[in-house]
GUVO-104065 format. One record per residue (C-alpha): x, y, z. Coordinates in nm, 2 decimals, padded with zeros to 4 digits. Each point is the difference from the previous one (the first is absolute). Layout:
GUVO-104065
<node><xx>X</xx><yy>Y</yy><zz>Z</zz></node>
...
This chain:
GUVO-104065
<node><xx>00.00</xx><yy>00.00</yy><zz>00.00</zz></node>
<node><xx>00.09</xx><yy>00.33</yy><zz>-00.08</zz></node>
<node><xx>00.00</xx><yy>00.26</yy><zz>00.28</zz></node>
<node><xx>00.13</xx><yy>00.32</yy><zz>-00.16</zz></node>
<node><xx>00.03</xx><yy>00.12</yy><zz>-00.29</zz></node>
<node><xx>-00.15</xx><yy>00.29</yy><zz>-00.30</zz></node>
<node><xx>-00.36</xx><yy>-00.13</yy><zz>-00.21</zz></node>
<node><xx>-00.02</xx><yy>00.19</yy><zz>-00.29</zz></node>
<node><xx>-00.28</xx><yy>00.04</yy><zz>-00.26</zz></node>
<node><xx>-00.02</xx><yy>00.15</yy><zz>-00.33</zz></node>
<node><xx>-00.24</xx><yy>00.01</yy><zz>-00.28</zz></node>
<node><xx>00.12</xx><yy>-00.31</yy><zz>-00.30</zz></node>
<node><xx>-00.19</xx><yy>00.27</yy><zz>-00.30</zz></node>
<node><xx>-00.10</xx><yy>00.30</yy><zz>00.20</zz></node>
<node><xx>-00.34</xx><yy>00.12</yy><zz>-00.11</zz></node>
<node><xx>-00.08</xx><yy>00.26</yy><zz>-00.25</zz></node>
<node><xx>-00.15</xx><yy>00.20</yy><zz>00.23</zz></node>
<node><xx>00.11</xx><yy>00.01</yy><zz>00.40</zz></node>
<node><xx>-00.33</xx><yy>-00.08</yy><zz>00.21</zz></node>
<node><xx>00.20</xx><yy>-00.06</yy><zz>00.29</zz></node>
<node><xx>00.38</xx><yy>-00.11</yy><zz>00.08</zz></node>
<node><xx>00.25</xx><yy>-00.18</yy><zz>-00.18</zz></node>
<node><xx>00.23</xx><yy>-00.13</yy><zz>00.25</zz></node>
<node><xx>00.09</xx><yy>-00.02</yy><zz>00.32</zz></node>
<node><xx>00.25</xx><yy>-00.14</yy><zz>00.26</zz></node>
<node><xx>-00.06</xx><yy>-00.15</yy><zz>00.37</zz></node>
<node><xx>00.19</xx><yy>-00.16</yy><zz>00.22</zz></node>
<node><xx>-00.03</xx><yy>-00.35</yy><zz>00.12</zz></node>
<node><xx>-00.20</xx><yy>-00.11</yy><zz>00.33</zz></node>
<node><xx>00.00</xx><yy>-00.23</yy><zz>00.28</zz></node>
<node><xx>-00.01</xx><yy>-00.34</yy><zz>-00.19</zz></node>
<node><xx>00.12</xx><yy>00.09</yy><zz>-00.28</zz></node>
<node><xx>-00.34</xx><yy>00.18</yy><zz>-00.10</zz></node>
<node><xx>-00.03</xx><yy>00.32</yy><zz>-00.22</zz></node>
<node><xx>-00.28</xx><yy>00.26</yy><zz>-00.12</zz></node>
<node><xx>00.00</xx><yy>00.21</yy><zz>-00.28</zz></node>
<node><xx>-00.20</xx><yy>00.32</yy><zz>00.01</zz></node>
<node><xx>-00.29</xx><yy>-00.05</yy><zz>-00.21</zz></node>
<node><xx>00.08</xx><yy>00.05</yy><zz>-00.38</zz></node>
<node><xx>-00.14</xx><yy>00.09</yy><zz>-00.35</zz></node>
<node><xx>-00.16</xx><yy>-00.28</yy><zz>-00.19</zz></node>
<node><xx>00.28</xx><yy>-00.20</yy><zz>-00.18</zz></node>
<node><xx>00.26</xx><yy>-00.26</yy><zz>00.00</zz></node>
<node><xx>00.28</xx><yy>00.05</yy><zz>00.20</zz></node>
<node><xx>00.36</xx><yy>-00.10</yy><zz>00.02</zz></node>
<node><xx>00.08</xx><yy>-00.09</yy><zz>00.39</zz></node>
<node><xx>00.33</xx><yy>-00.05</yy><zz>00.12</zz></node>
<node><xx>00.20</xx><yy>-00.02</yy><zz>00.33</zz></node>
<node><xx>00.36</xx><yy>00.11</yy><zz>00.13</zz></node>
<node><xx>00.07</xx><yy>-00.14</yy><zz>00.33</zz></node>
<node><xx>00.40</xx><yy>00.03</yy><zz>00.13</zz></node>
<node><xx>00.23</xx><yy>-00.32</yy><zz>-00.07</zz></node>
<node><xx>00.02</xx><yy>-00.27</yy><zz>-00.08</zz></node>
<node><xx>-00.35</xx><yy>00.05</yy><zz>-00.18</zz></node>
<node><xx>00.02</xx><yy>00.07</yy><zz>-00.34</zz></node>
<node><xx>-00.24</xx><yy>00.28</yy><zz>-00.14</zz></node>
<node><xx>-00.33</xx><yy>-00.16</yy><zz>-00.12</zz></node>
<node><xx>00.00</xx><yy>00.20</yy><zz>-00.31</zz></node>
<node><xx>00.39</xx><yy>00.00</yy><zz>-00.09</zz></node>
<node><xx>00.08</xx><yy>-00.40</yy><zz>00.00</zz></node>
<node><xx>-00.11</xx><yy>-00.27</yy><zz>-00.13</zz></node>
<node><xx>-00.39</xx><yy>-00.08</yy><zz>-00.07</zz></node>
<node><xx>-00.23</xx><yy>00.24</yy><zz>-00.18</zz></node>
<node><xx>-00.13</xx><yy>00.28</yy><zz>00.28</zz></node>
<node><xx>-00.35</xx><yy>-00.06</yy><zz>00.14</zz></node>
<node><xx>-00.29</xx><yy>00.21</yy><zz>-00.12</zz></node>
<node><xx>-00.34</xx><yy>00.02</yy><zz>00.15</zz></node>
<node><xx>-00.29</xx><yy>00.18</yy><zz>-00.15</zz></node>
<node><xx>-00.27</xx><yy>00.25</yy><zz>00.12</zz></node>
<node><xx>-00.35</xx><yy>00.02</yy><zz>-00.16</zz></node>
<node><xx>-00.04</xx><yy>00.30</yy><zz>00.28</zz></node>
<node><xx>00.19</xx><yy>00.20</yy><zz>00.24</zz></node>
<node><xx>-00.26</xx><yy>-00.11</yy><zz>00.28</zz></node>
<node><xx>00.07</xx><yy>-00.34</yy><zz>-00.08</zz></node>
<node><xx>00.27</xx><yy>-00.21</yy><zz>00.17</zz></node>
<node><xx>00.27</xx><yy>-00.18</yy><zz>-00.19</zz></node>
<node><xx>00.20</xx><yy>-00.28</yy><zz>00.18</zz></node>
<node><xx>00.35</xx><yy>-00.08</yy><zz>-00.09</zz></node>
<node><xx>00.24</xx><yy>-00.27</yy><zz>00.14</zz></node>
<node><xx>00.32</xx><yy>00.07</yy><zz>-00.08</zz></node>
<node><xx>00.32</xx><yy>-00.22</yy><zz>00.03</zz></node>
<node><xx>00.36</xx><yy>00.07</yy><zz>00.02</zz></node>
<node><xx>00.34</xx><yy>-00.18</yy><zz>-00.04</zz></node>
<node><xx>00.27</xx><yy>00.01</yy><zz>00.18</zz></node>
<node><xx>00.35</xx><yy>00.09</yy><zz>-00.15</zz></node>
<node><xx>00.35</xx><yy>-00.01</yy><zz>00.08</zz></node>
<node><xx>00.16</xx><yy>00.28</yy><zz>00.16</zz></node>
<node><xx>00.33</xx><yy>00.05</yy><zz>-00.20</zz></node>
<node><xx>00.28</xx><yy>00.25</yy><zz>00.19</zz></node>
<node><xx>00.22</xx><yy>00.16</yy><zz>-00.16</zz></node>
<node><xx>00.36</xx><yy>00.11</yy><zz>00.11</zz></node>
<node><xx>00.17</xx><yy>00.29</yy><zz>-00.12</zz></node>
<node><xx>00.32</xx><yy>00.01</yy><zz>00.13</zz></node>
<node><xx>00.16</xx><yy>00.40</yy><zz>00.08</zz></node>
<node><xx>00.32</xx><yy>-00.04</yy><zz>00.16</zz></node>
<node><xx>00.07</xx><yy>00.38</yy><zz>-00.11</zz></node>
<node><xx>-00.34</xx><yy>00.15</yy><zz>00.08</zz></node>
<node><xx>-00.03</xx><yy>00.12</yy><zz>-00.33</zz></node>
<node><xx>-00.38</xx><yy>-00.07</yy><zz>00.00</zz></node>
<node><xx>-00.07</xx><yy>00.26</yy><zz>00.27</zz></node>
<node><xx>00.28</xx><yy>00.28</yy><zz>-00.09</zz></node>
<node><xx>-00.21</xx><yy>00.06</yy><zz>-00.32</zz></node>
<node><xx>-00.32</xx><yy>-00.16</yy><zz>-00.03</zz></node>
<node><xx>-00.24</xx><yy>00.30</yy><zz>00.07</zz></node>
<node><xx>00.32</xx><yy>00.28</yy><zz>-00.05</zz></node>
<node><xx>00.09</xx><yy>-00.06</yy><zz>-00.35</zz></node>
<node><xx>-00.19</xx><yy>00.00</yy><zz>-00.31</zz></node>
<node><xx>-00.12</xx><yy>-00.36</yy><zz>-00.17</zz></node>
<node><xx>00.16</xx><yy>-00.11</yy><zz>00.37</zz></node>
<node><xx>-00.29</xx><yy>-00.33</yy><zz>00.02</zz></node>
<node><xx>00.08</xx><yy>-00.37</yy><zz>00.01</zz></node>
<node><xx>-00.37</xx><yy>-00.20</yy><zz>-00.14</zz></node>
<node><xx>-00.04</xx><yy>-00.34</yy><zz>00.09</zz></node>
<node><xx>-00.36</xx><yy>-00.14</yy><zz>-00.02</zz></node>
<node><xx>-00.18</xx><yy>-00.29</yy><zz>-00.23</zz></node>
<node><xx>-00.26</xx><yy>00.10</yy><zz>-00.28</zz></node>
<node><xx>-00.36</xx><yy>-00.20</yy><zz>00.05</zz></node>
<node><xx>-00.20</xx><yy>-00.25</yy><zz>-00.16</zz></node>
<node><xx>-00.23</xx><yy>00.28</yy><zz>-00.06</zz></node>
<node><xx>00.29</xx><yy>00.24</yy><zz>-00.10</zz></node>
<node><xx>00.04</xx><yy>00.18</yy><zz>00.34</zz></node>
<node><xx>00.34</xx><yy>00.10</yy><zz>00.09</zz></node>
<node><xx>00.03</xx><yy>-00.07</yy><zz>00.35</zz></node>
<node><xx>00.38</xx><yy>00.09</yy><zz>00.19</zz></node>
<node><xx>00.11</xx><yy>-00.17</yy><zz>00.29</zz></node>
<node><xx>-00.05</xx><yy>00.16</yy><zz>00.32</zz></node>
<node><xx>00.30</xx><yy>00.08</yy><zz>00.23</zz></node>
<node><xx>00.01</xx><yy>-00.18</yy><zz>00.30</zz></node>
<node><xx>00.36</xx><yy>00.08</yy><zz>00.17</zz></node>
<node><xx>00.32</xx><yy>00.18</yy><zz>-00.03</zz></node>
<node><xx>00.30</xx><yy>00.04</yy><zz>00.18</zz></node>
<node><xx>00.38</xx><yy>00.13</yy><zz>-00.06</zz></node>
<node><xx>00.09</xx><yy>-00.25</yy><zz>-00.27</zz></node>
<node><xx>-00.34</xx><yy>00.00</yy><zz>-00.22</zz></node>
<node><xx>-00.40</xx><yy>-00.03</yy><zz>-00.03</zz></node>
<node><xx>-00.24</xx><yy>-00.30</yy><zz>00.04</zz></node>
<node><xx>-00.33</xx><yy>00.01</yy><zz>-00.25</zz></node>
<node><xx>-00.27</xx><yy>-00.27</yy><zz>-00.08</zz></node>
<node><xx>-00.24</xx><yy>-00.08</yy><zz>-00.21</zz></node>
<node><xx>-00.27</xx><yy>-00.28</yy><zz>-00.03</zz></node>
<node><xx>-00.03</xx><yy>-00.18</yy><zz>-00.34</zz></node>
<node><xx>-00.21</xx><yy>-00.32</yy><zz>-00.09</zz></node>
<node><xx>00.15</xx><yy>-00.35</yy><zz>00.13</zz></node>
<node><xx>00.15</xx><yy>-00.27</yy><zz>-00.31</zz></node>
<node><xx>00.04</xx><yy>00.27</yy><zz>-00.26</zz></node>
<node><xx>00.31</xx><yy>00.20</yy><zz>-00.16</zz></node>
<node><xx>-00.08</xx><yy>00.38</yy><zz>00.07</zz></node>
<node><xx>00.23</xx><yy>00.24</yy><zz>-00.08</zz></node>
<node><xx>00.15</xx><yy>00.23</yy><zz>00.21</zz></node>
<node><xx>00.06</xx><yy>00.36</yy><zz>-00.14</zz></node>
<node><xx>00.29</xx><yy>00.16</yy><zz>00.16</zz></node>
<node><xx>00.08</xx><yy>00.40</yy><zz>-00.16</zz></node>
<node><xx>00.16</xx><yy>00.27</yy><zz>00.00</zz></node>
<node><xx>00.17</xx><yy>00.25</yy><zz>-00.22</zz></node>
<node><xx>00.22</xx><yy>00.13</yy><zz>00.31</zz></node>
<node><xx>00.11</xx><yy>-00.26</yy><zz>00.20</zz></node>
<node><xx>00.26</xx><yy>-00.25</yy><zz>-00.13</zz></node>
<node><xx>-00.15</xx><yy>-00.41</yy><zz>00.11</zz></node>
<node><xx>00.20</xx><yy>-00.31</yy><zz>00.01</zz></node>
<node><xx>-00.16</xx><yy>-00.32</yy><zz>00.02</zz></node>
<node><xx>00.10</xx><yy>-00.31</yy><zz>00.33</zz></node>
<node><xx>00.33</xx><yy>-00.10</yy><zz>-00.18</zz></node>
<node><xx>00.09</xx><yy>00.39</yy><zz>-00.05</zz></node>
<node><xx>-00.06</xx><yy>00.01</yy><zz>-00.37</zz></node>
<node><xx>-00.15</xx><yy>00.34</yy><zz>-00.12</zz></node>
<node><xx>-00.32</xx><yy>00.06</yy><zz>-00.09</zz></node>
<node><xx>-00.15</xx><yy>00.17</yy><zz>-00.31</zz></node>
<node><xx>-00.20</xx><yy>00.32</yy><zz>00.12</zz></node>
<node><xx>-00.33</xx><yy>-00.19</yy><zz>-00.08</zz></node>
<node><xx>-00.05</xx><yy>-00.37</yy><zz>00.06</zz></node>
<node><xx>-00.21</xx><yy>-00.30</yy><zz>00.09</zz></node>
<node><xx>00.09</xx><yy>-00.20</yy><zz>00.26</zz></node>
<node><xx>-00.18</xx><yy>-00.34</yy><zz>-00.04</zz></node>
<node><xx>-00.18</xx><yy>-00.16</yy><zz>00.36</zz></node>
<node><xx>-00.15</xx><yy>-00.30</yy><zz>00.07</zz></node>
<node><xx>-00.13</xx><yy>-00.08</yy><zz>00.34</zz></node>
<node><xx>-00.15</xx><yy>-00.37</yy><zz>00.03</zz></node>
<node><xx>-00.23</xx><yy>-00.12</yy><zz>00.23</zz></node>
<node><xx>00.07</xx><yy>-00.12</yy><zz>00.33</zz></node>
<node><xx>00.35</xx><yy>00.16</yy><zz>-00.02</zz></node>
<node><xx>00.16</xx><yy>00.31</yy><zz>00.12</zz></node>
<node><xx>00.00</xx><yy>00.26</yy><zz>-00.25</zz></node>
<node><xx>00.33</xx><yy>00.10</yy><zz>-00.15</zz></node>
<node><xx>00.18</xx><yy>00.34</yy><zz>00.07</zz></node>
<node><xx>00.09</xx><yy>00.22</yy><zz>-00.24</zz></node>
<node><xx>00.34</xx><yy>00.16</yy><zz>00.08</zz></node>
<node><xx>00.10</xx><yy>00.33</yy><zz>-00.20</zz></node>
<node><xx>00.31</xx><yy>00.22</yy><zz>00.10</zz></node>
<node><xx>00.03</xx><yy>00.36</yy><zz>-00.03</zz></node>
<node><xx>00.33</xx><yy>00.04</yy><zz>-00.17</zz></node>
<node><xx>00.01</xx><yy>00.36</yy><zz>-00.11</zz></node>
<node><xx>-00.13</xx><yy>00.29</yy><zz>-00.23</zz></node>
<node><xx>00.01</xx><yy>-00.01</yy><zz>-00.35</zz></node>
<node><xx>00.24</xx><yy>00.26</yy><zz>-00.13</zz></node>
<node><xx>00.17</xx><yy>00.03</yy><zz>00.30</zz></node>
């Protein structure tokens, strides 16, 4: 059961003209319960973000689940399951602290590491940590498939685990299978370009 997490709904082919609204968001209730506020007639696109390990409803996997409305008085019930993924971390190694003398200072100055959706969201990892000698991120992906892992930037120079560079752009391949721990992805920070 899920106990937290964001319900949102939105209109599949939004009517011609509004009689009511179009979407809306709630949040999720004791038992895993949810209530829209009442909406126009229509068919409706519902989907739900909870934190990780559950994948978002509407990003992964199986087509989202849609519910329909003859009237905004009447009720629309909508069970809605989710899958679990595998929380990937991801290492980026800054013995120099070159992420935080420039990230925010100097122009372009951005490391982007995240994984683009079934649905074609782009979704960056999330930092978790740092300390003196670099930053800790994560980010959940589906269990027994290769995702790849997009790790940019323009600024900072990347190396990969063995210390071989990295272009300024590229797709780090991840595959996470069931019932074991999911790999980490280490990157070092090993300078600026054209310095």
């Amino acid at each position: 059961m899920i106990a937290s997490g964001i319900v949102s709904a939105s209109a599949v082919a939004p009517p011609a003209k509004s009689l009511g609204r179009t979407s809306a968001t709630t949040t999720i209730g004791a038992g895993g319960s949810f209530r829209l506020p009442a909406l126009a007639p229509g068919t409706y696109q519902i989907c739900v973000q909870s934190s990780a390990p559950w994948l978002n409803s509407c990003e992964w996997g199986q087509a989202p689940v849609t519910v329909a409305t003859k009237s905004s008085q009447t009720p629309a019930d909508a069970a809605i399951s989710l899958v679990k993924g595998a929380v990937v971390s991801i290492r980026v190694a800054d013995p120099s602290q070159i992420l935080p003398a420039n990230e925010g200072k100097a122009p372009a100055a951005h490391l982007l590491l995240g994984v683009s959706t079934d649905a074609h969201f782009f979704r960056t990892a999330i930092l978790v940590s740092q300390n003196a000698v670099g930053s800790n991120y994560q980010i959940v992906i589906p269990f027994d498939r290769t995702i790849n892992l997009s790790a940019v930037s323009g600024f900072f120079q990347l190396a990969n685990a063995t210390g071989a560079p990295l272009p300024k752009s590229n797709s780090i391949p991840v595959l996470a299978a069931s019932g074991q721990q999911a790999p980490t992805v280490a990157l070092t920070v090993s300078g600026i370009y054209g310095h």
